[in-house]
N, C-alpha and C positions, 0 to 999 in steps of 0.2 A: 229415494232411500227410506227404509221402516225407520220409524220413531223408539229407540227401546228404551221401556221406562222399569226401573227396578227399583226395587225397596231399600234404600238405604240406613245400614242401623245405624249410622250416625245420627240423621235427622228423625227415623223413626217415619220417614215420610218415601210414598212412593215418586220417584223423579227421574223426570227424561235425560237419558246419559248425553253429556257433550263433551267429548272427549278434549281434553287439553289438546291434542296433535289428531285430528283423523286420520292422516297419514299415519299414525304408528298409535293405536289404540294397545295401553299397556296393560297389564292385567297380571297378579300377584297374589299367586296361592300358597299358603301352609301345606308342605308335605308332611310324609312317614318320619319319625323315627326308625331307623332300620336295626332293629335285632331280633326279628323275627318274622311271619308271615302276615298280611296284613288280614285283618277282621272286617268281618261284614262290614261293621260301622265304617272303617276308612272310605271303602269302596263307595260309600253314597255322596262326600262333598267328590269323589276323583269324577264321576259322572254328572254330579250337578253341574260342577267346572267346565267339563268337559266338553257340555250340551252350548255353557257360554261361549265357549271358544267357540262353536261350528257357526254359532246366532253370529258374532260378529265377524266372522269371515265372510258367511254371506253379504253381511250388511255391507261392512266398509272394504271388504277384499283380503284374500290371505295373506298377501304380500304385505297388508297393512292393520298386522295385527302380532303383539309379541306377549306370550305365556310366560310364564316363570313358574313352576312349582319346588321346592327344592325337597332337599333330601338331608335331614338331619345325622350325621352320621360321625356325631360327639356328644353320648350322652350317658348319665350315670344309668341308664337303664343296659345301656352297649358295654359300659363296663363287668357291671354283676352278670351278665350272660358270659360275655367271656371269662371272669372268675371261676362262674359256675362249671364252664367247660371243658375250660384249660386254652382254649381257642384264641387266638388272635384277634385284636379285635379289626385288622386289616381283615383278614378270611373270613370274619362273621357281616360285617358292613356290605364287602363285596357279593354275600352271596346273596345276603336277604334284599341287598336292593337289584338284584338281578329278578328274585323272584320277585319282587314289586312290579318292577319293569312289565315281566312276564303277566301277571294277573290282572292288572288293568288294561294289557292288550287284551289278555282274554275277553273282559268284560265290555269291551267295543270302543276303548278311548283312544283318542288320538295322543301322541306322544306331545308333550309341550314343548316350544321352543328353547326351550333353556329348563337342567334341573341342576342345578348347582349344588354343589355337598359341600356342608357349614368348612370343615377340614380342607378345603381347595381360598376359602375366604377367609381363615386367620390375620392375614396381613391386613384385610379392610376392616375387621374387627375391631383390631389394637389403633389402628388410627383413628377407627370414629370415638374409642372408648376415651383415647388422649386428649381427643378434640374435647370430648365433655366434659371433663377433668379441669381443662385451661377454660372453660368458660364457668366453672365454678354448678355444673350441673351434675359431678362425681366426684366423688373422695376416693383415696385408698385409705386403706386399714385391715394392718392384719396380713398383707400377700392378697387380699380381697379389692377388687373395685365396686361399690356400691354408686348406681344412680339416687339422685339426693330428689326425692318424689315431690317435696313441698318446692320444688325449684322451678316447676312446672302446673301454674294454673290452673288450666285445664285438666289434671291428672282425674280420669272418671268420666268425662262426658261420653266417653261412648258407652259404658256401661250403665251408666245412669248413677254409679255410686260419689259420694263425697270422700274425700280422704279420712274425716275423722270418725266418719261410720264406719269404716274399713276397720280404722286404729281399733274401736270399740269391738268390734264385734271379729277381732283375730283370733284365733284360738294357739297359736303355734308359738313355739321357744323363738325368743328373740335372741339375737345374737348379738353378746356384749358389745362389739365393736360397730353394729348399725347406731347412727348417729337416730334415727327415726324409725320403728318398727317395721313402717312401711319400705322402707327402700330395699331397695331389689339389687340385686348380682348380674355385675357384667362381666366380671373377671373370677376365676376363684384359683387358688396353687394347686398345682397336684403332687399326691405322692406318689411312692412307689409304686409300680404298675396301671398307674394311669397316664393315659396322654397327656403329655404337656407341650406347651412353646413359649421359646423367651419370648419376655414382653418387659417393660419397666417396669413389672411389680414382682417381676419372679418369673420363673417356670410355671405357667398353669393352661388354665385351659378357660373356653369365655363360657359364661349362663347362656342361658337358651333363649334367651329375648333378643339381643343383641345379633345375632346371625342374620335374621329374617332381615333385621334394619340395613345392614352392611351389605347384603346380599341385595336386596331391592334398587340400595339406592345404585350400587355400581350396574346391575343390568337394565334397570328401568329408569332412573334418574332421582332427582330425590323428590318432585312429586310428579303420581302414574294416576291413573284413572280406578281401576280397581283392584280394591283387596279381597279376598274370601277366606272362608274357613270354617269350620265346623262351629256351633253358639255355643262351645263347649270353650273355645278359645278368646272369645270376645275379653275374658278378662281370668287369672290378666295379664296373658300372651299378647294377645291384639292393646290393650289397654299402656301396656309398655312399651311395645316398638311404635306406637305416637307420639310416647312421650320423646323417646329417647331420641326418635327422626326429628321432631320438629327444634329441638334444642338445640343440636347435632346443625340442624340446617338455618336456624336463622329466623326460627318461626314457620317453615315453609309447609305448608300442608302435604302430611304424606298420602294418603289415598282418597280420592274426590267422593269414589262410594268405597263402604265397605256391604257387605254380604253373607251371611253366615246361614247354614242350612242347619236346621232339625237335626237331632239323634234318632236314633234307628231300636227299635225296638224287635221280639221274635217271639210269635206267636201274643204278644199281647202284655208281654214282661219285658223289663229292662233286660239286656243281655249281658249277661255273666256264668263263668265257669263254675259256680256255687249252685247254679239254678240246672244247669247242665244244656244252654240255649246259646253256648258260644260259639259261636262258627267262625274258620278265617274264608277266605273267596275260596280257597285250594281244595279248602274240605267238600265245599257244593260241587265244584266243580269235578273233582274224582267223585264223587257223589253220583254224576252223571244229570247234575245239574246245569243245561251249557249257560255261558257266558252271555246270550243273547237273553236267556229267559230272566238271568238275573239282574242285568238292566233293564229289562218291560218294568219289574216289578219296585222297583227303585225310582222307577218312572213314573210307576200310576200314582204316585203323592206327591202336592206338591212341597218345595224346596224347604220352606216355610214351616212345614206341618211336619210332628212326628211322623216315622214311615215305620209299620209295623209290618216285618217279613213273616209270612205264612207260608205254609205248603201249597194249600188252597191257593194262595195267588201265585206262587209259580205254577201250578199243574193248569190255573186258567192262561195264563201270561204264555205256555207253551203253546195252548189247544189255538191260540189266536193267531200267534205267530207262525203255525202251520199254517194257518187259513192263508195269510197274509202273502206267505212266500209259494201258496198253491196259485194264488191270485195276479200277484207279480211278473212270475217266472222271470222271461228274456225281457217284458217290455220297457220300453226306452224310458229313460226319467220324463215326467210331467210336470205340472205347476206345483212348485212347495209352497205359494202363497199362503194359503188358511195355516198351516203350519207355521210357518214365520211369523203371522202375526200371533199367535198365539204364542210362541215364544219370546214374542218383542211384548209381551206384557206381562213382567217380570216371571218370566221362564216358566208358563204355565205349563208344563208339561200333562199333567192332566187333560188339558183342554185339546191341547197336540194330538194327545192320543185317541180322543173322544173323534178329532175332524180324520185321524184316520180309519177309524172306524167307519165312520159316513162315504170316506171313500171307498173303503173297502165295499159297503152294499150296494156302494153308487155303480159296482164294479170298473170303477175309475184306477185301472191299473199302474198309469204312468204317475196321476198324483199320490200312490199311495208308495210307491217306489221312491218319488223326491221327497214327496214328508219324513217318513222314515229315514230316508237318509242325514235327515235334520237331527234327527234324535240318536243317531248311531246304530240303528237296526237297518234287518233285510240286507246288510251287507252282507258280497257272497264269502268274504274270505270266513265269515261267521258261520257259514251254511250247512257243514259237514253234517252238524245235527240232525237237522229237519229231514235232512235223504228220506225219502216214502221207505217204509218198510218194506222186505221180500212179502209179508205175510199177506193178504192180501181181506185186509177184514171186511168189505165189503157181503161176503157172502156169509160171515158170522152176523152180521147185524143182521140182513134179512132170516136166517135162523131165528137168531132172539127175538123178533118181530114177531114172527110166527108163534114161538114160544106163548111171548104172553096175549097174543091173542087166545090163544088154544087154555092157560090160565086163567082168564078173566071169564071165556066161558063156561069152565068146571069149577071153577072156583079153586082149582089147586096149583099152589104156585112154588110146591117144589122145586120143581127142573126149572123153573127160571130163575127162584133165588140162586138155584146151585150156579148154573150158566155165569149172572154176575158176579157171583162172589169169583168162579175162575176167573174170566176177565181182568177183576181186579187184582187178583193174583199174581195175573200174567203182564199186569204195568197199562192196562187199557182203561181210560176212563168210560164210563158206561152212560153216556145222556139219551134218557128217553121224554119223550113228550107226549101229546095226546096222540098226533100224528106222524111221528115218527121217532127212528133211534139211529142215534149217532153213536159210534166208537172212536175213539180218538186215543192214539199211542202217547204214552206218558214218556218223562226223560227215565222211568224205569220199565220201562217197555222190553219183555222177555221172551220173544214168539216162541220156544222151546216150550213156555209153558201151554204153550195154548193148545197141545195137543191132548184128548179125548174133550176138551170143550165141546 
């Protein structure tokens, strides 16, 4: 059985996973909020995740391995949308997590064994909120339950912060009724037009920390082996469901490792609709960017490291991927070894992709079918894409061959800039070398154009 060693941000140390039960290695990811389509950035922890679940099925067996990612689907973000709409916010939850659902199959993920939505958990909510209330770890006030943060030790070790550096350095309106600036909302009332459920403090609805905890502990137990999430959550989403679990439990430790990937960058800038560099998956993908290309390139960083999306690396991440599924085709799965281990040390994917590379030159067909299937590529239900074009460009490249040959000895290279520039027009990448020239169809590939090329 492979060894897998992963980074834990709790200890800040890389560490060989021992799962509390091998028999049922658990695993517990932050999903969407759902009121609208998910964005690039989602899509990079759904596939980091996603790569983990295949690494430990391999390892310890499918049968003995259980996901959790859930689906937030009670939030003041899902209110103001249906304010904004007029929309229910039953019909707005149901659609966008269907098209969740949908987009991250696109993108080659496997469905998790459980996605629970916070609104199906209210009832484990209200009783872990009661439970910390009778242990003196939440107050009410107000129709509000507050967790009492100095009641909890540890509060900040995983993010590295102290409580009173927090206190100092808050910038937000406190709210008369917090007994300590710090403490956070498990419970709040609602009014008119928002969701509510009886609970002993009123009609309301719970904070958005609390879910994950209630959620976890009823599907996983109250301690699992891993957490993930984007480093965006580390605090103080992830920072509060520790507190709140371990209080709740007895002191019991809630996740043995936790794990958080990088944020995602486009073209070199933070991504935002102000800069004009927002994308959600839906838009790449009507884009006619598929689903395969945009996990390659989500893949070639590792988890660790900012992942900066380019054009350039999907238009490379296609031209490979064709190679890949030329080289493939029917043949039978081979060894995924070098693959697994490179994944069993802390999810190199980088390095995954480099040994499929080696196989690909090695023309090592069937290891480069299992590796890949490590990663979620070269799967055929993925494949529509790749189809060889009707066009058959093989005879336009030897053309432009000739071209700049006939150029480099006149010196005029006219007709060959013209030639490339149609090419690229027509969605053809143009690779020439000293000894030769490759065309390769892009995902905006338009063979109509190519005529008087």
């Amino acid at each position: 059985m492979s060894s897998i060693r992963l980074t834990n941000s709790a200890t800040r140390r890389k560490e060989d996973l021992t799962p509390l039960d091998p028999r049922n290695v658990r695993v517990y990811v932050c999903g969407p909020t759902v009121y609208d389509r998910a964005h690039l950035g989602n899509a990079r922890p759904a596939i980091v995740f996603d790569v983990l679940y295949r690494l430990l099925r391999q390892v310890y067996g499918a049968e003995h391995v259980t996901y959790v990612r859930n689906i937030t689907d009670v939030d003041d973000k899902i209110n103001a949308r249906a304010a904004e709409t007029g929309r229910s916010i039953g019909d707005i939850t149901a659609e966008t997590t269907g098209w969740y659902f949908e987009d991250m199959a696109a993108i080659g993920n496997l469905m998790p064994d459980h996605t629970p939505r916070a609104t199906d958990y209210i009832a484990q909510m209200v009783t872990m909120i009661e439970d910390l209330v009778a242990k003196g770890h939440a107050y009410a006030a107000e129709g509000h339950v507050l967790f009492r943060v100095r009641s909890y030790e540890n509060y900040g070790a995983l993010s590295g912060r102290s409580v009173d550096d927090m206190r100092a350095g808050a910038r937000v309106e406190v709210a008369p009724y917090k007994e300590d600036p710090m403490d956070f909302v498990l419970w709040k009332p609602s009014g008119d037009g928002q969701p509510g459920w009886d609970s002993p403090w009123g009609v309301g609805r719970p904070g958005w920390h609390i879910e994950c905890s209630a959620m976890a502990a009823d599907l996983l137990g109250e301690s699992f082996d891993i957490h993930g999430g984007g480093n965006d959550l580390m605090f103080p989403h992830h920072e509060n469901e520790i507190a709140q679990s371990c209080c709740a439990h007895g002191g019991a430790r809630m996740a043995q490792v936790w794990l958080h990937n990088e944020m995602l960058q486009v073209e070199g800038k933070k991504m935002s609709k102000s800069l004009g560099n927002f994308f959600t998956v839906r838009d790449l993908l009507d884009r006619g960017v598929p689903g395969e290309v945009i996990r390659f390139v989500m893949l070639s960083t590792h988890y660790r490291k900012p992942m900066d999306w380019t054009d350039a690396k999907a238009r490379e991440a296609e031209a490979t991927l064709r190679r890949w599924r030329d080289l493939a085709g029917d043949a039978a799965a081979g060894d995924a070894g070098p693959v697994v281990e490179a994944l069993a040390d802390d999810l190199n994917t980088p390095e995954a992709l480099t040994r499929l590379h080696a196989a690909a030159r090695a023309g090592d067909a069937g290891a480069l079918k299992a590796g890949a299937a490590m990663l979620g590529l070269l799967d055929d239900a993925m494949g529509d894409w790749a189809a060889a074009p009707e066009t058959d460009l093989s005879a336009l490249a030897e053309r432009l061959r000739e071209t700049r040959a006939t150029a480099m000895a006149t010196k005029d290279f006219a007709e060959l800039d013209r030639m490339k520039a149609a090419l690229l027009a027509a969605g053809v990448e143009v690779r020439m070398s000293k000894d030769s020239v490759e065309l390769l169809p892009t995902a905006d590939f338009a063979p109509e154009k190519l005529d008087g090329v």
